[in-house]
N, C-alpha and C positions, 0 to 999 in steps of 0.2 A: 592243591590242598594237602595239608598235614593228616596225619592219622589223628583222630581223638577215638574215646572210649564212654561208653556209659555204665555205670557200674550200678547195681540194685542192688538194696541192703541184703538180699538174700545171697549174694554172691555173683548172679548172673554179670555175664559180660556182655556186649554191643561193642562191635568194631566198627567202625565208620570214620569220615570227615571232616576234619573242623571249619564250623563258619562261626562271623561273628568275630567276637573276641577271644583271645589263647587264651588259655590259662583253665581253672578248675573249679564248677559252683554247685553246691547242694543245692537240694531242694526236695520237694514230693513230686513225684512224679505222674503225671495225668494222664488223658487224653481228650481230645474234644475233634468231633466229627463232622466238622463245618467243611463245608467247600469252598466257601468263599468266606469273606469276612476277617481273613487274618491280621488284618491290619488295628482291626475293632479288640480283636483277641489278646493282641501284643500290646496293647494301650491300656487292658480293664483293669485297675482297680483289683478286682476279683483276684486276679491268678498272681495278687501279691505273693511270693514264696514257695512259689510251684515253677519245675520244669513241663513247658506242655509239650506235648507231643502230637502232630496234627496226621490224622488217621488218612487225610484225602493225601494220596501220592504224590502231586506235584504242587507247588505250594510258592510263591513270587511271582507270576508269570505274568499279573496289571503291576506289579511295582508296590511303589509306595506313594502316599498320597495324602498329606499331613490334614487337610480337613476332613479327611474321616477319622481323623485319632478321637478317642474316646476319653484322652486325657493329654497332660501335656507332655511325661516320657510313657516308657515302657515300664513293666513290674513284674517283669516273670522272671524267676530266677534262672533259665536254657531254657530252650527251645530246641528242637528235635522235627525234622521232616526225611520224606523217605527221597525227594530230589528237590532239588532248592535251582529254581530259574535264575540263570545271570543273567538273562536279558529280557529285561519286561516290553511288552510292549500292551501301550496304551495312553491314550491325546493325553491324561492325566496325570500319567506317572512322573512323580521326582526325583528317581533314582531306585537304585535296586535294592532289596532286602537283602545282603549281606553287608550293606555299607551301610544299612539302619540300626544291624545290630551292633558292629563296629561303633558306630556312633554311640550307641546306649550303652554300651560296655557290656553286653548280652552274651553268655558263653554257646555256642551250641552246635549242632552234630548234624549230620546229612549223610546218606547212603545206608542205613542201615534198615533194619527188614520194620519197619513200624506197624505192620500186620502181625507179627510176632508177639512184639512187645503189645500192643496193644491186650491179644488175649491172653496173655501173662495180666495182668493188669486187672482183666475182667475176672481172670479164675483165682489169683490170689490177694486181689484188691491192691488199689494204692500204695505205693511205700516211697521211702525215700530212695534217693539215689544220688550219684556224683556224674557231670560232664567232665572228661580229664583230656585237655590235647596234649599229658605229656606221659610217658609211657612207663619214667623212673620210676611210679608206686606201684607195678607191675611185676610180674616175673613170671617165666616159663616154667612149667613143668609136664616132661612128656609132651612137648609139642603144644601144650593148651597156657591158656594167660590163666593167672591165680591171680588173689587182691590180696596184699598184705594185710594183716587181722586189725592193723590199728589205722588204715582207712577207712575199716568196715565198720569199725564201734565210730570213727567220725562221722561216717554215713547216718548212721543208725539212729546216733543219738540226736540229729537236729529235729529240733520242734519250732513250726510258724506259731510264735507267742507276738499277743498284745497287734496283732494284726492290722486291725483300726488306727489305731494310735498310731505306729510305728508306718503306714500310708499317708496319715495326717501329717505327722512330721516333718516325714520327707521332704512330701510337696512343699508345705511351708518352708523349710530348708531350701529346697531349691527355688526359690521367689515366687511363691504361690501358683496359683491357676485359676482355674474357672474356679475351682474351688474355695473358701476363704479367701474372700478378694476385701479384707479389711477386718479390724478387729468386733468384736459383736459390738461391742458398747458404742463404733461409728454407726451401726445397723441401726440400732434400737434409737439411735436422736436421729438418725435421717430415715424414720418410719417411712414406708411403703402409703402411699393413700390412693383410695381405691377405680382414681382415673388418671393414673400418671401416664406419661408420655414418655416413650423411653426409644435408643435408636439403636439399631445391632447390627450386624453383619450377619447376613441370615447364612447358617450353615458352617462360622469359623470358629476353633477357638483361640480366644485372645492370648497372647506368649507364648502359642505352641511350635516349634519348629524343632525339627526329628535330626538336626545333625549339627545341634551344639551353634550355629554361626551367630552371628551376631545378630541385633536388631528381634530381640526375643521376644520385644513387649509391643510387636506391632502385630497388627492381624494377619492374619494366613489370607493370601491375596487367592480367590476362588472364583473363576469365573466364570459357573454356574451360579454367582451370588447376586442377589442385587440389594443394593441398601434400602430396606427398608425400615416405615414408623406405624407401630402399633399401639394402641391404647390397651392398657391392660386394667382391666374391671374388678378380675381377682386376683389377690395376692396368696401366692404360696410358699410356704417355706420348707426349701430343702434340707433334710437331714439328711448330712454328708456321710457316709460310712466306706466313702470308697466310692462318690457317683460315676456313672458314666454319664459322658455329656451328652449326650439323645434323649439323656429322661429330662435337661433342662430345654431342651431343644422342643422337646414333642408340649411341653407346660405351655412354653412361650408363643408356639406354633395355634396354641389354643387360645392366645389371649391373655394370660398368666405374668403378671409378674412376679420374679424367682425371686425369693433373698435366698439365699446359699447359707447352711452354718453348719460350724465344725462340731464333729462328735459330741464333745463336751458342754454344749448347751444346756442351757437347764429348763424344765418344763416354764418354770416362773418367767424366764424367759422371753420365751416362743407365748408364752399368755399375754404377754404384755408387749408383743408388736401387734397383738390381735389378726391374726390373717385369718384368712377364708379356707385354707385347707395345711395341710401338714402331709410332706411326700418322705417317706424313710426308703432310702436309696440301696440300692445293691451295697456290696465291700467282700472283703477277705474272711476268712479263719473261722474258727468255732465261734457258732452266736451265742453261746451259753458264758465265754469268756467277756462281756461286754456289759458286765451287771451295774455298775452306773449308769451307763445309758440305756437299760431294760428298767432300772427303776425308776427313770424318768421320763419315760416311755409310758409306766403305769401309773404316775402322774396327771398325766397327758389324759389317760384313759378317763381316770375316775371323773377330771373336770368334763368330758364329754361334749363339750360344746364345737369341738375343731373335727371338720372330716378330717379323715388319716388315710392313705395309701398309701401299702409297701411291698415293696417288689425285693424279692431274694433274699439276702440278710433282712433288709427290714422286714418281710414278711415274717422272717423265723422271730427276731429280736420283738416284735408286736404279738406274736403269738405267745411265749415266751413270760412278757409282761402278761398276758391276759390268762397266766397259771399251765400253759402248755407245757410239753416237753422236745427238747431237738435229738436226735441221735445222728452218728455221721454214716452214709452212708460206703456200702463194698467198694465201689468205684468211680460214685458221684454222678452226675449229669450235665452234660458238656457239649452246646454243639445244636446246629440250627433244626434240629428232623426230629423234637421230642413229641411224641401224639399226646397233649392233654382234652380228655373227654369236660365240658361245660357239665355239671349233675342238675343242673336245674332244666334242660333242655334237650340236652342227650346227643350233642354236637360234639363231633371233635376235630381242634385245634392244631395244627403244628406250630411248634412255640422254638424259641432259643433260649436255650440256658446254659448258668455256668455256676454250678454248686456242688457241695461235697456233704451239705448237709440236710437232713429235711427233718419237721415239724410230723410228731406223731400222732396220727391220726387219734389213737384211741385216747389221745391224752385230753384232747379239746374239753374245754366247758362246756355248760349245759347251752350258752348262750353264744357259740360261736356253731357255726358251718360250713362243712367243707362244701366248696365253691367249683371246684377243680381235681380232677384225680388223673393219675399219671397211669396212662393206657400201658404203658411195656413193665411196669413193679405193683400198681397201686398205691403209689405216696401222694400225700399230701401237695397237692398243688396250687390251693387256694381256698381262704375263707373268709367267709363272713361274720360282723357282728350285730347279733341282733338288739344288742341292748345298747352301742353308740353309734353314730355312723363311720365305720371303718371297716375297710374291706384288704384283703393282700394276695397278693401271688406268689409262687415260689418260681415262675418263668420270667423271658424281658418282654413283656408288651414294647416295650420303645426299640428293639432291636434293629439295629440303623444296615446291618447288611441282609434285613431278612430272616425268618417270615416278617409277616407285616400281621398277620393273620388276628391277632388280639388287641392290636391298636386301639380298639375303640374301649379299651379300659379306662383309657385315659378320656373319653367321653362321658363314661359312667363317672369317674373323680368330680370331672367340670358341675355336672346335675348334681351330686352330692354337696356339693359345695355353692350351686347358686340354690336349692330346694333349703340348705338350711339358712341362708342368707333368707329368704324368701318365711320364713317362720321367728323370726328375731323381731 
């Protein structure tokens, strides 16, 4: 392995490894504190325009494993581990994690102390930073590496903009996914009716493969799967903000036929395919930059007749609509071991998240409820509306490598949505 560098907008230097692919990418810089699950991590949605950094020390060692992707590539700008397994072993594995990032064109770095950097990170919060495997925009002085001042204003100045949009894109760009799997206006004439018969591949997603080959639009061959047919009772419609596929998974698992639709939907919309519930998906970036779809959102609200559950962005983006406020937080929340206390009950949760921003408490209306409160800061992690029925989380109840612990949110949705059918 080659020398790469990590560079932080403050100056700081990281000497270490390069894996993945050469060459040099900004981003913000994270952490998340999962043990397992990296594969779900490198796939979400979420860490659109972030370098992560993964806190558990050894990191490849089951491989890779294309039906747990969370999406159809990866979206993280580097990646960052303190040892990177070359040899997985596991009945499941398709090959190694440095030839997944190779494949995704993914910059990123190994050997260096990620215990360090991590509390850099927690003591002066998030920043941005550069992955460099090449040493030219360097120089010595007195035996120590410097950054030249005009890498450091390139560092500095990048900002993750239009986040949503710029994840929609993409995907679309690169021949869709699970995601927008046809234009809305094919949606809304082949309406959803409410005892269709429908056939899946339980567990795959459709055009996903992790190393560019060919044959992209056939299903991921999973031999813990079996073809199964479901009848689906209710229909739900996914608002896409960056899903991860376990929250169409955990819908469908329930009974649920998904329509999938992209950001830009319009309330009038979504009224007029009629479903049984409306699900506002996790995504990337500041939810306060998203104000056409927060005022379509409070659309949504005022008609009142559709349950709504939202998990992560949508939970901040539904909050948001309903006159809240988001702020971002010191170092965000990353990673499967976060304790949310239940306030209705006095339970508490270990959850997985992966957010940078949260919903302030003291901001809520008179007619919303926090649900959920985050045991290690106090933030906001869940409300209620008492005056429609819609409910959100700022954690993944669908979280596919663990905990499993608040699944049953997605029980609570199913009764919100047959109780108001049942009142119609």
């Amino acid at each position: 392995m080659s020398k790469a560098y990590l560079i932080l907008a403050d100056g700081t230097i990281f000497e270490g490894k390069s894996i993945g692919k050469a060459g040099k990418s900004i981003g913000e810089v994270v952490f998340t504190t999962g043990m397992t699950g990296y594969m779900e991590t490198l796939t979400d949605p979420s860490y659109f325009g972030q370098i992560v950094t993964q806190t558990f020390p050894l990191i490849g060692n089951y491989g890779v494993m294309s039906p747990d992707f969370e999406s159809k590539k990866s979206w993280v700008r580097g990646y960052i581990v303190r040892e990177l397994c070359d040899k997985p072993s596991n009945f499941r594995s398709e090959g190694d994690l440095d030839s997944f990032l190779k494949a995704q064109g993914i910059v990123g770095l190994c050997g260096i102390d990620t215990r360090a950097l991590t509390k850099k990170l927690r003591e002066a919060g998030v920043m941005n930073g550069m992955i460099l495997s090449e040493s030219g925009k360097l120089k010595t002085e007195n035996g120590m590496l410097k950054v030249d001042d005009s890498l450091l204003e390139e560092i500095r100045s990048y900002k993750i903009e239009n986040a949503v949009e710029n994840v929609q894109s993409l995907c679309m760009k690169d021949g869709g996914d699970f995601k927008g799997r046809s234009p809305l206006g094919e949606r809304v004439a082949d309406r959803p009716t409410k005892r269709r018969e429908s056939t899946l591949l339980a567990g795959a997603i459709r055009g996903a493969t992790w190393d560019g080959s060919e044959g992209e639009t056939s299903p991921i061959p999973n031999k813990n799967s079996k073809l199964s047919t479901f009848h689906f009772p209710l229909s739900v419609c996914l608002f896409d903000f960056g899903a991860k596929a376990n929250i169409q998974r955990e819908l469908e698992k329930r009974g649920c036929k998904v329509t999938v639709l992209p950001f830009n939907t319009t309330a009038d919309q979504i009224i007029k395919l009629a479903p049984d519930g409306i699900m506002l998906s996790n995504g990337p970036g500041d939810p306060a930059e998203n104000k056409s779809v927060i005022e379509e959102i409070r659309k949504l609200c005022e008609y009142g007749k559709i349950p709504i559950f939202g998990i992560c962005l949508g939970h901040q983006i539904l909050a948001l609509a309903r006159g809240a406020r988001t702020s971002k937080l010191k170092y965000g929340h990353r990673g499967g071991n976060h304790p949310c206390k239940d306030l209705e009950n006095g339970r508490v949760y270990i959850t997985s998240q992966n957010h940078g921003y949260a919903v302030e408490s003291t901001s809520l209306p008179p007619f919303a409820k926090m649900s959920f409160v985050n045991e290690n800061d106090g933030t906001c992690e869940g409300i209620d509306y008492r005056d429609i029925p819609a409910f959100s989380v700022q954690f993944h109840p669908e979280a596919c490598s663990g905990p499993h612990d608040t699944n049953f949110l997605f029980d609570k949705f199913i009764s919100m949505m047959e109780k108001s059918n049942a009142t119609e």
